[in-house]
N, C-alpha and C positions, 0 to 999 in steps of 0.2 A: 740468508738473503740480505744484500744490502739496504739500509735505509732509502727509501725513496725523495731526492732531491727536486725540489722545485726547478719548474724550466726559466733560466735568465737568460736568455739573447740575446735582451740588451747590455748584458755585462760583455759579453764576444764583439759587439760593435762598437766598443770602445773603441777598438785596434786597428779601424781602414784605413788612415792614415799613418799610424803610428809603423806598419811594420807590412812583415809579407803573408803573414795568415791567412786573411781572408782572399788574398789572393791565389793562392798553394789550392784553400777549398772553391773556390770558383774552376780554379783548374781541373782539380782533380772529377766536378760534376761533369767538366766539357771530353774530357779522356777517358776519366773513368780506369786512371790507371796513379797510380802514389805516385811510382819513380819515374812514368813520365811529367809529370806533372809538379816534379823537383826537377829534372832536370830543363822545362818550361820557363819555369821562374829562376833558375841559376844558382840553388841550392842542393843541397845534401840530400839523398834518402831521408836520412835520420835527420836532418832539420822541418824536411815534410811534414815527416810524423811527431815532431816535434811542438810545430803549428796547429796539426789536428788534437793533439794534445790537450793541449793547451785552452785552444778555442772550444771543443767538448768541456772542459772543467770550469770555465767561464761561463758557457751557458746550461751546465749542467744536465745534458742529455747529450745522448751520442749524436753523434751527424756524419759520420758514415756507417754503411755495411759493409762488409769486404766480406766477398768470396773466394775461396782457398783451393787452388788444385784447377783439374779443367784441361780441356785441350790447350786454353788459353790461358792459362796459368794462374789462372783469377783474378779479381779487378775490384774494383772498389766505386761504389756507388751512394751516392748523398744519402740520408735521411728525409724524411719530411721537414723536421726542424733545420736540418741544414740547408733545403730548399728557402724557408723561411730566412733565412740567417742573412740569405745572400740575398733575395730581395729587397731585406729592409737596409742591407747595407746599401743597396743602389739606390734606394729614395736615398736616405740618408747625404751619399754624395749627393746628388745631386741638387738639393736644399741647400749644400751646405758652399757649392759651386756658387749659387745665387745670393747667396749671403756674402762672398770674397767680391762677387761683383758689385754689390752694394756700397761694400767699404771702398774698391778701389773710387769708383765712381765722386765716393763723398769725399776723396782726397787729392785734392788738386797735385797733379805731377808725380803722383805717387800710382802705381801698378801693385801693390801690395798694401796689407791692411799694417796697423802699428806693429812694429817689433814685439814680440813676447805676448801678442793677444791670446793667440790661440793656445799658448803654455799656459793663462789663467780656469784653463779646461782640467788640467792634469792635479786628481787629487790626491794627496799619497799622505802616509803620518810623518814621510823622512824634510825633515825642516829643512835643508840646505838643498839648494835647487839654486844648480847656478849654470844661466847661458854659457855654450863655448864653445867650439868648431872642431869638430875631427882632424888634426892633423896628419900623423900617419899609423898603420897597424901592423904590427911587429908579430911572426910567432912567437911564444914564451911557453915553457912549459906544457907542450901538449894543448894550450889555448892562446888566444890573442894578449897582446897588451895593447889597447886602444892609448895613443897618445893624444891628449886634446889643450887646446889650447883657449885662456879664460880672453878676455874682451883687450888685456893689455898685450898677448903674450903670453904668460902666464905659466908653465907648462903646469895640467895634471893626469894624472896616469889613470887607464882604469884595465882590470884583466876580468875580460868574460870569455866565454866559448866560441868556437867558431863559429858554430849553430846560429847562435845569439846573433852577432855580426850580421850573418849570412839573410838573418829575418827582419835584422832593423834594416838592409842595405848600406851599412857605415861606408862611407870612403870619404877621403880628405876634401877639406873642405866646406862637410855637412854642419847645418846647425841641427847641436843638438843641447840635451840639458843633461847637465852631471848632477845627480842625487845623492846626495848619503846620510845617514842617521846620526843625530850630533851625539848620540851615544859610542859613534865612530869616530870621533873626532876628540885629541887631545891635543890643550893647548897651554904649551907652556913657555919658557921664556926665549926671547930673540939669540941669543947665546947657544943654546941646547945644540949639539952635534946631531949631524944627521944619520940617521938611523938606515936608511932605504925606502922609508913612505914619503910618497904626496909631503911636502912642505908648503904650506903657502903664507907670506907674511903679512902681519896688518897691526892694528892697535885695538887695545882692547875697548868696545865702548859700555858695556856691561858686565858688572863681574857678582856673582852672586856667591858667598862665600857659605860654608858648611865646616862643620866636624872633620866629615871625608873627603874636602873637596866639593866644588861648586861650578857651577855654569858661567861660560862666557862666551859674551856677542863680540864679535870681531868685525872691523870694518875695516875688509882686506884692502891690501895695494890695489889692486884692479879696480877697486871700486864697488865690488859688492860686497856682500852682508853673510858671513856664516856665524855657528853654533856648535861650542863645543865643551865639553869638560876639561877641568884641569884637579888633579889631586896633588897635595904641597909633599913635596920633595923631602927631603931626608936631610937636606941641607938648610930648610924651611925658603929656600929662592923662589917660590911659587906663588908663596905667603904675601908675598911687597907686589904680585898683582893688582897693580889699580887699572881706572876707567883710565885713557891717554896712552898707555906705557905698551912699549913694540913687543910683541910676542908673535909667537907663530902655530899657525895650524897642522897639524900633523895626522894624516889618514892612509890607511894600507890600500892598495889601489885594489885588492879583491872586495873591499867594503864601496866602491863609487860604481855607484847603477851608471849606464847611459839611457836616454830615454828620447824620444822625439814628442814634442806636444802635439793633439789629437786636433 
């Protein structure tokens, strides 16, 4: 028998804004059916239960029942905790409607609260978190390539699933935040041929140096701030890295999360 896991809820209401989850299980309590209740919301069977997934291992108990067979072929019905899930998500908006009105209010000519408030919610360990707009989404290999673009222009790539996609609602245009781990990220000189990953160019304003190689802060063309490693070269051109000197950032686009602030 499995280890018995504490009930988190609150870790599944992280996601009422961020994506289609909690919407998929609202649905499916009002139906009481998965694939209606994906084709509801404008997603996949398999992104439904994807959602259900997902938000069950976040809050750590199930939240549906599904019954299997039947005249009616069976159907699926909330839990108690899922009942709970979705109440507290609707206080939850609803607090949090009063609070957008708050801000607008105390901002003269403004309808929206500052730029990126709401991203100081989103806590993750991957350091580089950079605003930037879905421009358009390509299939690739059996999944998307999310093309997005940083604050100048910018272009960076990212390849997630369709699923994925289908739960954030990406379409062009969206702000959103591109994530990645600066374990993902190498950066090496302005010169370096391009490989096929994410490029993005800047100056270096930190360079920490090592035996193996060392960490550098970059303080891109667009204007923001990423983190990456660089390891010296075989030609030692890595090595003449100082703080000021152009180099560029380099990331494979299946390493760049997209994420929308909650």
């Amino acid at each position: 028998m499995p280890p018995t896991r504490p009930i988190r809820l609150a870790e599944a209401l992280g996601h009422e804004v961020a994506d289609k989850r909690l919407d998929i299980l609202r649905r499916i309590g009002e139906v009481g059916s998965i694939s209606e209740a994906a084709r509801g919301a404008g997603v996949s069977y398999k992104a439904a239960w994807q959602a259900v997934d997902t938000l069950s291992n976040l809050a750590g108990t199930a939240l549906l029942e599904r019954s299997v067979g039947g005249s009616g072929g069976g159907g699926a019905q909330l839990t108690a905790a899922g009942h709970q899930l979705l109440a507290g998500a609707a206080q939850l908006q609803a607090v949090r409607e009063q609070v957008l009105a708050r801000w607008a209010a105390q901002t003269p000519g403004s309808g929206a609260p500052l730029p990126g408030l709401a991203a100081l919610g989103l806590r993750t360990s991957m350091r580089n978190q950079l605003p930037c707009t879905v421009h358009r989404l390509k299939p690739h290999a059996g999944a998307l390539r999310v093309e997005l673009a940083l604050p100048d222009g910018t272009p960076l790539a990212s390849r997630i699933t369709r699923e994925s996609a289908q739960l954030l609602a990406l379409e062009p245009g969206l702000p959103v935040l591109a994530l990645c781990k600066a374990t993902a990220v190498t950066v090496t000189a302005a010169s370096a041929p391009h490989d096929g990953r994410n490029r993005l160019g800047g100056r270096a304003s930190r360079v920490s140096r090592g035996a193996a190689g060392g960490e550098v802060a970059m303080a891109l063309d667009c204007g923001l701030q990423m983190v990456g490693f660089w390891a010296p070269s075989a030609t030692g051109t890595d090595m003449r890295l100082k703080p000021g000197a152009p180099c560029v950032a380099l990331v494979d686009a299946s390493a760049v999360v997209v994420a929308l602030a909650p």
